[in-house]
N, C-alpha and C positions, 0 to 999 in steps of 0.2 A: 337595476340592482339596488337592495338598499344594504346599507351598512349595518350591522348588529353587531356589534365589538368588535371581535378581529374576523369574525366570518362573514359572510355577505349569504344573501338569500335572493334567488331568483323569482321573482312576482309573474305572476299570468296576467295574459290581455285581460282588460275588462270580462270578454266574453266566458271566461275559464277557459277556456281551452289553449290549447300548448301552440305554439305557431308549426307552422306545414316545413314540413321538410322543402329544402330546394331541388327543384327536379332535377333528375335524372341527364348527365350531360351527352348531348347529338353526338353521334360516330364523327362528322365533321372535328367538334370539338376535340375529342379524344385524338384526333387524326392530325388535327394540330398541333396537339400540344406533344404530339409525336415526331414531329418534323424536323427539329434540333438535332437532338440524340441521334437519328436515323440518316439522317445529311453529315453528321459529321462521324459515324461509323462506316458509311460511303466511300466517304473521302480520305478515311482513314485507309480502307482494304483498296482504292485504287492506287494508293500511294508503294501500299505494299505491293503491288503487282508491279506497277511501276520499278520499282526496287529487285526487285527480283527477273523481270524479264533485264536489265538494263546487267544485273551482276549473271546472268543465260542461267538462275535456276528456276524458271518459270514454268518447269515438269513435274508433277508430284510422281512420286515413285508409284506402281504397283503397293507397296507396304501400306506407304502413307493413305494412300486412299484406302484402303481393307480397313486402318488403323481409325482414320477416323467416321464411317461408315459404322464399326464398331460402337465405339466409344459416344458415337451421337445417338445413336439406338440408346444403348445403357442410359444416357440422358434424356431420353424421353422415358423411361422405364421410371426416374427420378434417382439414378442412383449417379451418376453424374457421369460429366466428362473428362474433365483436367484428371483426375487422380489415375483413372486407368490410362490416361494417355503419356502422364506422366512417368508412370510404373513402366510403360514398355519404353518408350524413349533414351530413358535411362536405361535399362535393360539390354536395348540393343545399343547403347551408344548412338543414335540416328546424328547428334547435337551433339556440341561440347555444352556443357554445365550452365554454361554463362549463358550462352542464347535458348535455354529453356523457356523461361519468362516470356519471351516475344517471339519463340515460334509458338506457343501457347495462343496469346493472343491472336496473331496473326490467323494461323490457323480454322479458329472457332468465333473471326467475324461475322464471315457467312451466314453458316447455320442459325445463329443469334437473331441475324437479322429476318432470317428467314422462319424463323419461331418464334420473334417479334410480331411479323407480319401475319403469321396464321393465327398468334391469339387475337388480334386487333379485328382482324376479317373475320374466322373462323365463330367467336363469339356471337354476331347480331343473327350468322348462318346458324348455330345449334339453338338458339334461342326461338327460332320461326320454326324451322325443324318438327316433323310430327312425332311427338316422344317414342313409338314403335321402333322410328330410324332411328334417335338415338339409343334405346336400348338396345337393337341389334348390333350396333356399332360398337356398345362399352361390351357388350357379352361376346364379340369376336375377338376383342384386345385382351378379355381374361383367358379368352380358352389360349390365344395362342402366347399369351407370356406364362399360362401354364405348363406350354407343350414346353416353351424354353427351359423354363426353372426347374421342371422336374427329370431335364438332364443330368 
C-alpha cells in the first residue's frame, strides 16, 4: 500500500495482474471448523433429555409432535419456525410464559442440527448432481408448495 494523504492506494504485482483468489476450502475443512458448534448443540440436547427423562417428561405428546412436524415444514418453506410455534403454544397454554424461551430452544435443537448436517452434506451431493435431477427436484418442491398455498 502506498500512502497518498489520507487515502492509500493499492499497487499490482509487477506482473499487472491482481493476485489469485485463495482456493476454495475441503468439505474436511468446513467439517471442522463445524465440530465446535455441533459438539456443543450435542451436548446441549443430551442434557436436556437428560433433564427431562430424570423429571418422567421424556414423552412428547401426540400435539407436540404434529406441532412441531408442522412448524419445521413451514421452516423449510423459509417462513419459519419459532413464530408459528410460539402462536399455538400460547394459544393452547401447552407452557406457562416463563418456560417458552427454553421449550423453544430445547425443542428445535434437533431439527437445527439436523438441517445443519444436510446443508454441509447435501451441498458437495447437489453440486455432482446431473442438473436434469436437480431440476426435477426444485420443480417437485414448487408444484407441491403450490398444491399447499393454493389452499
Amino acid at each position: 500500500m502506498v500512502a497518498v494523504g489520507c487515502a492509500s492506494i493499492a499497487r499490482l504485482p509487477r506482473n499487472g495482474l491482481a493476485e489469485r483468489h485463495p482456493r476454495p476450502r475441503r468439505l474436511a475443512d468446513i467439517a471442522a471448523a463445524h465440530r465446535v458448534p455441533v459438539g456443543g448443540s450435542l451436548a446441549y440436547g443430551a442434557y436436556l433429555v437428560w433433564c427431562a427423562v430424570r423429571a418422567g417428561q421424556h414423552r412428547p405428546s401426540g400435539e407436540a409432535i404434529l406441532l412441531g412436524a408442522v412448524t419445521n415444514f413451514f421452516d423449510t418453506l423459509g417462513i419459519g419456525s419459532f413464530a408459528p410455534s410460539i402462536a399455538w403454544i400460547r394459544f393452547r397454554r401447552l407452557v406457562p410464559d416463563r418456560l417458552v424461551p427454553l421449550t423453544m430452544l430445547g425443542g428445535y435443537i434437533l431439527p437445527s442440527i439436523v438441517q445443519a448436517i444436510g446443508g454441509i452434506v447435501g451441498v458437495p451431493v447437489a453440486v455432482r448432481a446431473p442438473v436434469r435431477l436437480v431440476q426435477g427436484v426444485v420443480g417437485l418442491a414448487l408444484l407441491v408448495a403450490g398444491v399447499f398455498w393454493s389452499r
